[in-house]
C-alpha positions as CSV (number, residue, x, y, z in Angstrom):
1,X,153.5,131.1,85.6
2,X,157.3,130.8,84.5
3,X,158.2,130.3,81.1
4,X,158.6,127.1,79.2
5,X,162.2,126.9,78.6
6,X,163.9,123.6,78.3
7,X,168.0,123.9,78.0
8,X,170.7,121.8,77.0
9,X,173.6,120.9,79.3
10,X,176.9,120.2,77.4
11,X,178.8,119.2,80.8
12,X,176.3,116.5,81.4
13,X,175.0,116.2,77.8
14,X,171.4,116.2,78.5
15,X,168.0,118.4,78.9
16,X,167.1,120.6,81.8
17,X,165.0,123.6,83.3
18,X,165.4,125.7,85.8
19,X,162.1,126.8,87.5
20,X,161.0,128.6,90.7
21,X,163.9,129.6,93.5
22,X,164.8,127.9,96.5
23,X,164.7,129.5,100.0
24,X,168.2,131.1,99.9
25,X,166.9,132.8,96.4
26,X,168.8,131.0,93.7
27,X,166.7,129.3,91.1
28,X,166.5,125.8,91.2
29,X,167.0,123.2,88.6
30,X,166.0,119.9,87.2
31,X,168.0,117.7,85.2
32,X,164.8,115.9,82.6
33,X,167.2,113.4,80.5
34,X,168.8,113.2,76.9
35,X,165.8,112.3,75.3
36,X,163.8,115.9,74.1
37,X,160.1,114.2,73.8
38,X,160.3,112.3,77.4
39,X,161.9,115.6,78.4
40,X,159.3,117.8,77.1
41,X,156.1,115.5,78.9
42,X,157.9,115.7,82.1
43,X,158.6,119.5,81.9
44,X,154.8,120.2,81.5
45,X,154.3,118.0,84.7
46,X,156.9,119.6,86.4
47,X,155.7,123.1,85.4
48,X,152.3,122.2,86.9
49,X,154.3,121.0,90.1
50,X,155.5,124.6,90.3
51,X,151.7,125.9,89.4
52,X,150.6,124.0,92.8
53,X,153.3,125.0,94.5
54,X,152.7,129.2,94.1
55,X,148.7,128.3,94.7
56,X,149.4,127.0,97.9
57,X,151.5,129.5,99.1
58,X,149.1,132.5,98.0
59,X,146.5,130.0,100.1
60,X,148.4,129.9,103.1
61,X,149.8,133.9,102.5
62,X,146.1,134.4,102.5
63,X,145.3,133.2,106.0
64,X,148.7,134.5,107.5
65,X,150.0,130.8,108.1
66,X,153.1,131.1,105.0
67,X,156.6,130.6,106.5
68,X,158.6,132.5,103.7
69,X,158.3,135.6,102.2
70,X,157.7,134.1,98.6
71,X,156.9,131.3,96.5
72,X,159.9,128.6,97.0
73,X,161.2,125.2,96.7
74,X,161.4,122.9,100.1
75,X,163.1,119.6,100.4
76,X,159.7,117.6,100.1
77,X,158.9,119.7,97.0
78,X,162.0,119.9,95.8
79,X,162.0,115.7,95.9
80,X,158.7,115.1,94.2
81,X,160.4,117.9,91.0
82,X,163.4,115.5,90.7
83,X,161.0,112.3,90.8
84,X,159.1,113.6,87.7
85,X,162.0,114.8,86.3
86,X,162.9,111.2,85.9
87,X,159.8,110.3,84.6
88,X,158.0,108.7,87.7
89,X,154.6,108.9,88.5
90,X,154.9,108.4,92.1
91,X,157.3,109.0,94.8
92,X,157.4,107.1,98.4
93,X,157.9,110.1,101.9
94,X,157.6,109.8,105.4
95,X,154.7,112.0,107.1
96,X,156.0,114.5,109.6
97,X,153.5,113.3,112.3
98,X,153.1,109.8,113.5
99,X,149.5,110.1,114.3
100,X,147.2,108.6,111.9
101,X,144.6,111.6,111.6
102,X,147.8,114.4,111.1
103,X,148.8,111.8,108.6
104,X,146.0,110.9,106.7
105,X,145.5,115.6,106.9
106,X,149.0,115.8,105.2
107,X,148.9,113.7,103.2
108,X,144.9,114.8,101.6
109,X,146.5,118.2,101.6
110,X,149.5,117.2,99.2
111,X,146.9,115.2,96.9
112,X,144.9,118.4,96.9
113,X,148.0,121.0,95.4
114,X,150.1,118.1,93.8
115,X,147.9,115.7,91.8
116,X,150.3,115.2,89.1
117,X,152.6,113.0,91.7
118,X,151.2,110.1,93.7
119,X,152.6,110.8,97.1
120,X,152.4,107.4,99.5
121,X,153.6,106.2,102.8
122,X,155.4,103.2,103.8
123,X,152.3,102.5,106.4
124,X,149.1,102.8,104.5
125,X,147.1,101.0,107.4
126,X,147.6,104.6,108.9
127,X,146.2,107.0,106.4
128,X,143.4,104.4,106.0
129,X,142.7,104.5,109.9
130,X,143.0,108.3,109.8
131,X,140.8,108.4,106.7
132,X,137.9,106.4,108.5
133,X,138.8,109.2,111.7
134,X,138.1,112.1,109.1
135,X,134.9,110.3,107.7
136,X,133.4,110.0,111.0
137,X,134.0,113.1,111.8
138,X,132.4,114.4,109.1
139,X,129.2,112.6,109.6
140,X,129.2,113.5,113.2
141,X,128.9,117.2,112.0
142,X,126.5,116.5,108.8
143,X,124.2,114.8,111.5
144,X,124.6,117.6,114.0
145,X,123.8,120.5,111.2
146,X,120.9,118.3,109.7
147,X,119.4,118.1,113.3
148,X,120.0,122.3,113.6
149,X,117.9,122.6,110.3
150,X,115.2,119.7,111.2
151,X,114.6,121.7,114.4
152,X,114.9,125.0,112.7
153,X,111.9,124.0,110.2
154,X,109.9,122.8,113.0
155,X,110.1,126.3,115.0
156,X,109.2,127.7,111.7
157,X,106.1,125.3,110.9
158,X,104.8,125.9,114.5
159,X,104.9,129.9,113.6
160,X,103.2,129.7,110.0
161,X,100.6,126.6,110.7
162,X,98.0,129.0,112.6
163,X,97.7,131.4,109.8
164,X,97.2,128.8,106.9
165,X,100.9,128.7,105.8
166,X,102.7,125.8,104.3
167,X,106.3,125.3,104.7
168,X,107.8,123.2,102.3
169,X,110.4,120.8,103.5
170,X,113.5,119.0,102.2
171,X,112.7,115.6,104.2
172,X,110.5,113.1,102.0
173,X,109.0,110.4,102.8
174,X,111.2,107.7,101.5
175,X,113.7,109.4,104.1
176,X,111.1,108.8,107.4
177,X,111.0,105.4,105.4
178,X,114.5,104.2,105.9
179,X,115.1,106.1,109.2
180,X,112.0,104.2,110.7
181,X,113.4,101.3,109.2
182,X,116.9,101.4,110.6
183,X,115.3,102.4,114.1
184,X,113.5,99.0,113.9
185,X,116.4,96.8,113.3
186,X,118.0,99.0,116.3
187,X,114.9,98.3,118.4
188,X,114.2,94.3,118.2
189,X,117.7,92.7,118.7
190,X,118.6,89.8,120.9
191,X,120.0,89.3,123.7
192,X,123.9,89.9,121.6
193,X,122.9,92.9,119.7
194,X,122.1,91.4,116.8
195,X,118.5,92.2,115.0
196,X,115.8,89.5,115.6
197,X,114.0,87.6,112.7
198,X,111.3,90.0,113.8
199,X,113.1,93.2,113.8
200,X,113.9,91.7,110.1
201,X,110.5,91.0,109.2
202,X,109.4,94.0,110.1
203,X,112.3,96.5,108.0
204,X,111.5,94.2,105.0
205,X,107.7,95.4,105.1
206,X,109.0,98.3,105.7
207,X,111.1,98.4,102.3
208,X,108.3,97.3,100.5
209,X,106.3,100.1,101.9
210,X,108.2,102.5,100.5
211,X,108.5,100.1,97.5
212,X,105.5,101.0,96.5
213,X,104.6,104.6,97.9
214,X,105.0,107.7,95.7
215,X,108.5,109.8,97.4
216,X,106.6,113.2,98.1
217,X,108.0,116.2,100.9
218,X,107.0,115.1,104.5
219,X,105.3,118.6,104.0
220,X,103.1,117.0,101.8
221,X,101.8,113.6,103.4
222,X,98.6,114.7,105.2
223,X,95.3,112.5,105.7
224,X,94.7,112.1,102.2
225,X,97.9,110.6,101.0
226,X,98.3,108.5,104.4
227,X,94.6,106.6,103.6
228,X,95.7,106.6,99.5
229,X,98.8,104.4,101.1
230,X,96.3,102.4,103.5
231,X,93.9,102.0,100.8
232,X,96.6,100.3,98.4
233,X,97.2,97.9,100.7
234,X,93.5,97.1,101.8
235,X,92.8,96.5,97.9
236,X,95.5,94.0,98.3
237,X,97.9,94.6,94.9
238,X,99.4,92.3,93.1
239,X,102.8,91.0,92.7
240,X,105.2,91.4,90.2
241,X,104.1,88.0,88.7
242,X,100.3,88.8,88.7
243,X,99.0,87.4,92.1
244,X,97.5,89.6,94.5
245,X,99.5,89.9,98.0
246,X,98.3,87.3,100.5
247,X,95.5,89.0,102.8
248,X,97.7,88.4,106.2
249,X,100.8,90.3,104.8
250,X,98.3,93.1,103.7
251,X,96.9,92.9,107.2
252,X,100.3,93.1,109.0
253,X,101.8,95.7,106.4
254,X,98.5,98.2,107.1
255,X,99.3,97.7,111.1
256,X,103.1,98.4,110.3
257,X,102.5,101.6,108.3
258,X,100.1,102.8,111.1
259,X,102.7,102.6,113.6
260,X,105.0,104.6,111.6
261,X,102.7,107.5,111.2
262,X,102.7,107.2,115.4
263,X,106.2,107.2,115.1
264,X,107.5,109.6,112.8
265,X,104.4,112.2,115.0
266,X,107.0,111.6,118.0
267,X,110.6,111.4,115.9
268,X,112.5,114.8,117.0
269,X,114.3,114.2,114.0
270,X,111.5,114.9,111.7
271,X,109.5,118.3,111.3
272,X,106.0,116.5,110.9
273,X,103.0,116.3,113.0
274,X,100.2,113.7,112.9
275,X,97.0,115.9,111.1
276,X,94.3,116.9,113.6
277,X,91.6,115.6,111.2
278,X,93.6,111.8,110.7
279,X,91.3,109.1,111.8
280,X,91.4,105.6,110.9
281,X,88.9,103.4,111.2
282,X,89.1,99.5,111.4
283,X,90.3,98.6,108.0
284,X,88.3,95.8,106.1
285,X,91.2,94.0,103.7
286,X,89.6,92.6,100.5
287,X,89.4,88.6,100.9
288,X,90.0,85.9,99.3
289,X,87.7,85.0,96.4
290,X,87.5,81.5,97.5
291,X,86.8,81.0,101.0
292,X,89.1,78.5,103.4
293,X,86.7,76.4,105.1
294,X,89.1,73.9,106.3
295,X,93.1,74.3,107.3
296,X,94.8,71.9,105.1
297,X,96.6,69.2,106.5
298,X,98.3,65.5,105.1
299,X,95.9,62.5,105.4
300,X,97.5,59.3,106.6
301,X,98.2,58.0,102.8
302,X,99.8,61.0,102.5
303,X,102.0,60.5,105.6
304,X,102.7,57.1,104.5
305,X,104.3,58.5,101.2
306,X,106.2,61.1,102.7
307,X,107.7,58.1,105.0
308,X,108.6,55.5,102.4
309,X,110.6,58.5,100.6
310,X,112.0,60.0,103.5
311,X,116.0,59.8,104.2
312,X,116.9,59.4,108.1
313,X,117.3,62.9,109.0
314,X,113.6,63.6,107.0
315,X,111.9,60.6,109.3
316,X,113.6,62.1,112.9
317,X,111.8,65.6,111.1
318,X,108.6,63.5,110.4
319,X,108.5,61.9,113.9
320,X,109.1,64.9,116.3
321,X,106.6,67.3,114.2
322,X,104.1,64.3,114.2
323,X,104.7,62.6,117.9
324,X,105.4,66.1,119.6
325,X,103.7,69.0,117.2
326,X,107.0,70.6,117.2
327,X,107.6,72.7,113.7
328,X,110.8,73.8,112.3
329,X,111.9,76.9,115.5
330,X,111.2,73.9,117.9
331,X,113.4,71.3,116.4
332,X,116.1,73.3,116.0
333,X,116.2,74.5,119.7
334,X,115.4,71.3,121.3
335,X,118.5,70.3,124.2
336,X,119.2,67.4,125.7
337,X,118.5,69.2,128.9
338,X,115.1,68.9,127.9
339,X,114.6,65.7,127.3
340,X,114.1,63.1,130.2
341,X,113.9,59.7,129.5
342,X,110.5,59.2,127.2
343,X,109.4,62.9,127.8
344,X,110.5,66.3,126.7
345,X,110.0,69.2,129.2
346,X,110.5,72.7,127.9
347,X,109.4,76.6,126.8
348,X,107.8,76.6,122.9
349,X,110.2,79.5,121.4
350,X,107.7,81.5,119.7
351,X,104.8,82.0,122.4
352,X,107.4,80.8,126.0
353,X,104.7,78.7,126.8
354,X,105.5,75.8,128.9
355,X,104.7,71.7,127.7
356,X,105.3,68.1,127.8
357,X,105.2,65.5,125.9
358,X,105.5,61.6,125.6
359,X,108.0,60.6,123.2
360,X,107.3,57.2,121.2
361,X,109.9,54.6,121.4
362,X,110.8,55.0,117.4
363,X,111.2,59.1,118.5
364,X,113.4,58.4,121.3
365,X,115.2,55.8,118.9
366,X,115.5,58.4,116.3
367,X,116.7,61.2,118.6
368,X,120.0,59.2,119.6
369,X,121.9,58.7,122.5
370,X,121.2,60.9,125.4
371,X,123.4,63.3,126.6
372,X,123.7,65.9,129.1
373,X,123.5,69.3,127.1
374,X,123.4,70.9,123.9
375,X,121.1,71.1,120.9
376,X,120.1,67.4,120.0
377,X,120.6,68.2,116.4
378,X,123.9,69.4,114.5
379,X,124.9,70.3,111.1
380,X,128.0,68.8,110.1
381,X,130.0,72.0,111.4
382,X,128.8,71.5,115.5
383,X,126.3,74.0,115.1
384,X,122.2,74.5,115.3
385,X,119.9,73.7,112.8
386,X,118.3,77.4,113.6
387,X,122.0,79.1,114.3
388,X,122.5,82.1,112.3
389,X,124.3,82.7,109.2
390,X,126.7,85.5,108.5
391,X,124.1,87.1,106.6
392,X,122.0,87.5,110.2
393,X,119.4,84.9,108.8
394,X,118.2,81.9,110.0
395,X,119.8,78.6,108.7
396,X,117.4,77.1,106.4
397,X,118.6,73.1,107.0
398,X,114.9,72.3,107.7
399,X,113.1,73.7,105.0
400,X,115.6,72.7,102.5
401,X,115.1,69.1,104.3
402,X,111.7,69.3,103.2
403,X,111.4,70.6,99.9
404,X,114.0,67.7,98.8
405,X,111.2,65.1,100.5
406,X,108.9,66.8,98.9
407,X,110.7,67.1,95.4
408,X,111.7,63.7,95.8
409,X,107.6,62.6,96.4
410,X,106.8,64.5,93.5
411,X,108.7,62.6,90.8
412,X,106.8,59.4,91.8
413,X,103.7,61.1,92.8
414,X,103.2,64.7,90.8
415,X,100.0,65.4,91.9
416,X,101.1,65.6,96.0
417,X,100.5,68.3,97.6
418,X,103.2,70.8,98.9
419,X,102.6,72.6,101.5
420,X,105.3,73.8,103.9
421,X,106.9,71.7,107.3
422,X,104.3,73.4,109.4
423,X,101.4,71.6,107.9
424,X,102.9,68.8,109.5
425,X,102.5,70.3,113.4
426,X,98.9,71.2,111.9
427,X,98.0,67.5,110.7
428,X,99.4,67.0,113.9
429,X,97.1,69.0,116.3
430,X,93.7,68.5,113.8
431,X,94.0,64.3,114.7
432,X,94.8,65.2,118.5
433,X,91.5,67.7,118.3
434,X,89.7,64.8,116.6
435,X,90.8,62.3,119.2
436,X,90.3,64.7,122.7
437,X,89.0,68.2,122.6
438,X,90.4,71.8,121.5
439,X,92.1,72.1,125.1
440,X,94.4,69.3,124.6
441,X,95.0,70.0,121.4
442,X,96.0,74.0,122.5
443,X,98.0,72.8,125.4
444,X,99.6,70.0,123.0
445,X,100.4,72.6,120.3
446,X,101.8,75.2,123.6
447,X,99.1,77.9,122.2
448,X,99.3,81.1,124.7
449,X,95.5,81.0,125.0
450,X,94.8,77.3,125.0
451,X,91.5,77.7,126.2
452,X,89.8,80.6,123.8
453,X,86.4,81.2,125.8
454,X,88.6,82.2,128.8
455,X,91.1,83.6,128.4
456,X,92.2,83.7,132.0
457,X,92.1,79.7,132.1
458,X,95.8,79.9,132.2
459,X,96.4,82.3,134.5
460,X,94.6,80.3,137.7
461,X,95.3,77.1,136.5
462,X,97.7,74.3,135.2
463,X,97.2,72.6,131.8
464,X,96.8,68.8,132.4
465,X,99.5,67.0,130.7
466,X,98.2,63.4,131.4
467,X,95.4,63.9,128.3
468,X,98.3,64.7,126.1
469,X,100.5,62.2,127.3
470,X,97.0,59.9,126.9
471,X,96.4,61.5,123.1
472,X,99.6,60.4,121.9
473,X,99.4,57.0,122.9
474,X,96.6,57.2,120.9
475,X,97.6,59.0,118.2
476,X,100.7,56.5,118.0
477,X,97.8,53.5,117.5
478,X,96.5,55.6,114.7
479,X,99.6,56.3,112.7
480,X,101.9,52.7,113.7
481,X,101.5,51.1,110.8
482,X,102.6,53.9,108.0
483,X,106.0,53.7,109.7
484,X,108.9,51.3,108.8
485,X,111.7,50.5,110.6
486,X,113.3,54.3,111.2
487,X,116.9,52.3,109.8
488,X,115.0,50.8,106.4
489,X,115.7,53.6,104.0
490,X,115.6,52.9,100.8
491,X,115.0,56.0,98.5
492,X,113.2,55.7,95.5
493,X,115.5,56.1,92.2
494,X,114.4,56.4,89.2
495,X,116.7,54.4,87.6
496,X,117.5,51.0,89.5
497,X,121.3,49.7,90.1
498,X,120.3,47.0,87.7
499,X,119.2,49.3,84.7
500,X,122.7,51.5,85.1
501,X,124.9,47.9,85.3
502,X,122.9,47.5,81.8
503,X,123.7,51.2,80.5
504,X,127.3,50.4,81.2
505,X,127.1,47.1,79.6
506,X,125.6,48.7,76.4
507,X,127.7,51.9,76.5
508,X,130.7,49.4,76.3
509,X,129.5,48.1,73.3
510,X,129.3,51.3,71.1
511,X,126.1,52.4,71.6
512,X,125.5,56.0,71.6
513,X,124.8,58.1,74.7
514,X,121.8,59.5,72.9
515,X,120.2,56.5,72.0
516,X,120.6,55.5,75.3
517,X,119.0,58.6,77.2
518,X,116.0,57.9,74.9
519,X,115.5,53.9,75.5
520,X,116.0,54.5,79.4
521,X,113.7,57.8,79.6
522,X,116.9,60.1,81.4
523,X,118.6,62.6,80.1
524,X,121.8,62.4,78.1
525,X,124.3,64.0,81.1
526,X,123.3,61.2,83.7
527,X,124.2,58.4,80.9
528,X,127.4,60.6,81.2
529,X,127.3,60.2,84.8
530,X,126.4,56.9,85.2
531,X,129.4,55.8,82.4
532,X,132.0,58.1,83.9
533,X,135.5,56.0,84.6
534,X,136.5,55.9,88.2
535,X,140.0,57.4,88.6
C-alpha cells in the first residue's frame, strides 16, 4: 500500500497526491482541491481506489489473464481517481460490450474491486435485463446441483436401508410441503394457463397443512408421524378464535395429505419412500356435537323479507336462484346463447350436467332485453360477475350482493338468519322435492347422479324436463304473492326523507349536532352528513 502523502502545488495553489504509475511507468497524479479536510477524505478514498486496483491485478496475475507486467493506472481507472478527487461519489461510463449479460458481468465486476465509486450506465434497462440473465442462470445450476445431491442421497439410502441404517437428510418436510404445493397450482389450470379455483383450493389446504405440522427431516417422517398428522386432523382442532375446524374441511384436508404421501413416494426430486408398514385405514372424523337433521333453508316469510329489502340487481339474484336453482357460478356464466324465449338451455358449470328450465315472466322481465351473445350480467366495467381479478380470484360481486341484502334485513329484523346465496338454490330444490319427487328435484338442481339408487339412470336414459318445467309452474303459484312489482323498490331507511328535512330545519336553528344524534337515534357523523352544504 503506498504512503499517505498529500502535497501542495504552488503553480496551481492547491492539494495533490501522486499514487500508483501509469502504463508507460511514470507515477500518476491527482489534483484533490484547496481545501486540506475535503482533501484529506478524498485521498483516503482514492488510496482505497488504488488498494482495489493492485487486488485485482494480483487476481487476474493469479490466473494468467493480467495484460501488464505490474499494477497500473488505465483510462477507466484513471477516470473514476479524478472523479473522487473532486469529491464525487459516482461517475457515469460506457460498457465495452453492448450485450446486456457482458454488461451487467463488467459492470458487477467493477462494483466488486471499486466500491468506494458508484459506477453507472447511461442504459440501466440493460444491466437490469442482464442482471435477471445472470439470476436465472444461477438458479438453473442451484436446481441442477440440488437434483445431483437429491439423487445422490437416494443411491445412498437404497445402500444403507437393508442393513438398519439411517441417513439423515437435508430436505424437511415443510420443503415436500411447498414443492407439492406449487406442483398443484402447476397441475389444475384452465384452459389459459392460469390455476383453477380448485388448484387454489387445494395449495391453500395445503399451506395450512404445513401450518400446522412440526418441520422435521424427510428422513424422519415415517408411519408414526404421517398418522400423528392424520390424527390431528381427524380430532378436528380448533381455530385460532376457539372453534373447532368444520368436519368437511377436516375430511377434505385428511384426503389431501394422503395424496401427498402418494406423491412425494413417486417425486424424483425427493429421497423418500412410502414405509412398507404404512397403512391407513378409513378415517372416522369426530362429528359434530349436535346433529343436522334437516338442511337449512328460508321459509316463505323469510323470502318475502329478503324481497321487500332487495335493490333490483338483489331481486334478478332472488328470482334466477329461486325460479331456476341457479347459485352464484351459474349466474355469473349464464349467456344469452342460452337463453331461448321463456327457457334456458345449458351445461351447470360445476358438475357439466345438462338442464332446462322455464323461466317466469317476472325472470324474463328481470333478465332484460335479449340478445345474441355474451354473459347476461355485467359489472359496470363490461365484464362477468365470475371474471377473474388480478389477484387470480373469483370476483366476489354476488356474495357481496348478498351480504348487503342480508345486512340491510338485519337492521329491521336482527334476529334473521344468514346463511350464504346457496341456501337460496337449496330452499329452492327442498319445495320442488316437496312438490314432485327427489328425481325432479336432482334433474332441476343438474346433480350428476340425479337418480341415487341407480346410478346408471343417466347413462341409458334422458332426464324428463316437462316435470320441471311442470314444478315451476307450480312453484311460481306457491311463491307469487311475496313478490312485488320487480320495478317497486323502495329500500328501507332508517331515517325517512321527512325526519332529515326536520334535522335540517332544526340544525338551522342552532341546535347542536349532538343533541340531535340523540333525539333521532343516529349517530353524530350522519347528522353531519345529512346537514352537509351542497357545493
Amino acid at each position: 500500500m503506498a504512503k499517505k502523502i498529500l502535497a501542495w502545488n504552488h503553480v496551481g495553489q492547491q492539494f495533490y497526491r501522486e499514487i500508483g504509475k501509469k502504463e508507460n511507468g511514470k507515477t500518476a497524479r491527482f489534483y484533490l482541491g484547496d481545501d486540506e479536510k475535503k482533501a484529506l477524505a478524498n485521498v483516503a478514498r482514492l488510496e482505497a481506489l488504488w488498494d482495489g486496483l493492485e487486488t485485482r491485478w494480483n487476481d487476474l496475475a493469479r490466473e494468467d489473464l493480467a495484460d501488464t507486467e505490474f499494477p497500473c493506472w488505465d483510462e477507466l481507472t484513471v477516470s473514476f481517481g479524478r472523479a473522487i478527487a473532486k469529491g464525487e461519489w459516482s461517475i457515469m461510463v460506457e460498457p465495452p460490450d453492448p450485450d446486456p449479460i457482458e454488461t451487467a458481468r463488467w459492470l458487477a465486476h467493477l462494483h466488486v474491486y471499486f466500491p468506494m465509486i458508484q459506477v453507472q450506465t447511461s442504459d440501466p434497462s440493460k444491466v437490469a435485463e442482464g442482471n435477471r440473465a445472470y439470476v436465472r442462470i444461477g438458479e438453473a445450476m442451484t436446481e441442477k446441483e440440488e437434483a445431483r445431491h437429491r439423487e445422490e442421497m437416494r443411491e445412498i439410502k437404497k445402500i444403507v436401508t437393508p442393513f438398519g441404517g439411517k441417513v439423515t437428510t437435508k430436505e424437511t418436510l415443510h420443503d415436500a410441503l411447498d414443492s407439492y404445493k406449487a406442483w398443484i397450482e402447476k397441475t389444475f389450470v384452465d384452459i389459459e394457463g392460469r390455476t383453477t379455483q380448485t388448484g387454489k383450493k387445494q395449495g391453500e389446504r395445503a399451506a395450512r397443512i404445513k401450518r400446522y405440522a412440526g418441520d422435521m427431516p424427510l428422513s424422519d417422517l415415517g408411519t408414526h408421524e404421517i398418522e400423528a398428522v392424520i390424527e390431528f386432523w381427524r380430532t378436528r382442532p380448533k381455530k385460532p378464535n376457539g372453534s373447532p375446524y368444520a368436519f368437511t374441511l377436516c375430511k377434505h384436508t385428511i384426503r389431501l395429505f394422503r395424496h401427498f404421501v402418494r406423491w412425494l413416494h413417486k417425486e424424483k426430486s425427493f429421497p423418500w419412500k412410502r414405509p412398507v408398514d404404512l397403512d391407513i385405514d378409513r378415517i372416522k372424523i369426530v362429528p359434530d356435537a349436535e346433529t343436522k337433521y334437516k338442511i337449512e333453508t328460508y321459509s316463505k316469510e323469510e323470502l318475502a323479507i329478503l324481497w321487500q329489502h332487495a335493490s333490483y340487481f338483489e331481486r334478478q339474484l332472488l328470482l334466477l336462484a329461486l325460479n331456476c336453482g341457479f347459485s352464484i357460478s351459474e349466474i355469473g356464466s349464464l349467456d344469452w346463447k342460452e337463453v331461448e324465449g321463456e327457457y334456458v338451455r345449458g351445461l351447470r358449470p360445476k358438475t357439466k350436467v345438462y338442464g332446462e328450465f322455464k323461466l317466469w315472466g317476472m325472470t324474463r322481465q328481470a333478465i332484460g332485453t335479449p340478445k345474441k351473445q355474451g354473459p347476461v350480467f355485467l359489472t359496470n366495467g363490461g365484464l362477468s360477475l365470475i371474471a377473474r381479478t388480478t389477484g387470480n380470484n373469483v370476483s366476489a360481486k354476488i356474495p357481496a350482493a348478498w351480504y348487503r341484502l342480508l345486512n340491510r334485513v338485519q337492521k329491521h329484523h336482527p334476529d334473521f338468519k344468514r346463511l350464504g346465496f346457496h341456501h337460496l338454490r337449496r330452499t329452492a330444490g327442498n319445495e320442488v322435492r316437496k312438490l314432485t319427487d327427489g328425481e325432479t328435484m336432482g334433474v332441476f338442481l343438474r346433480h350428476g347422479k340425479p337418480v341415487k339408487s341407480d346410478p346408471q339412470a343417466g347413462a341409458y336414459s334422458n332426464p324428463v324436463f316437462t316435470r320441471v318445467f311442470d314444478v315451476q309452474d307450480k312453484l311460481w303459484e306457491v311463491w307469487k304473492d311475496i313478490f312485488t312489482p320487480l320495478d317497486d323498490v323502495e329500500l328501507p331507511r332508517k331515517t325517512s326523507p321527512e325526519q332529515i328535512r326536520q334535522i335540517r330545519r332544526l340544525k338551522k336553528q342552532g341546535m347542536k349536532t349532538k343533541k340531535l344524534a340523540e333525539m333521532f337515534g343516529v349517530c353524530a357523523d350522519t347528522i353531519r352528513v345529512y346537514c352537509r352544504k351542497k357545493k
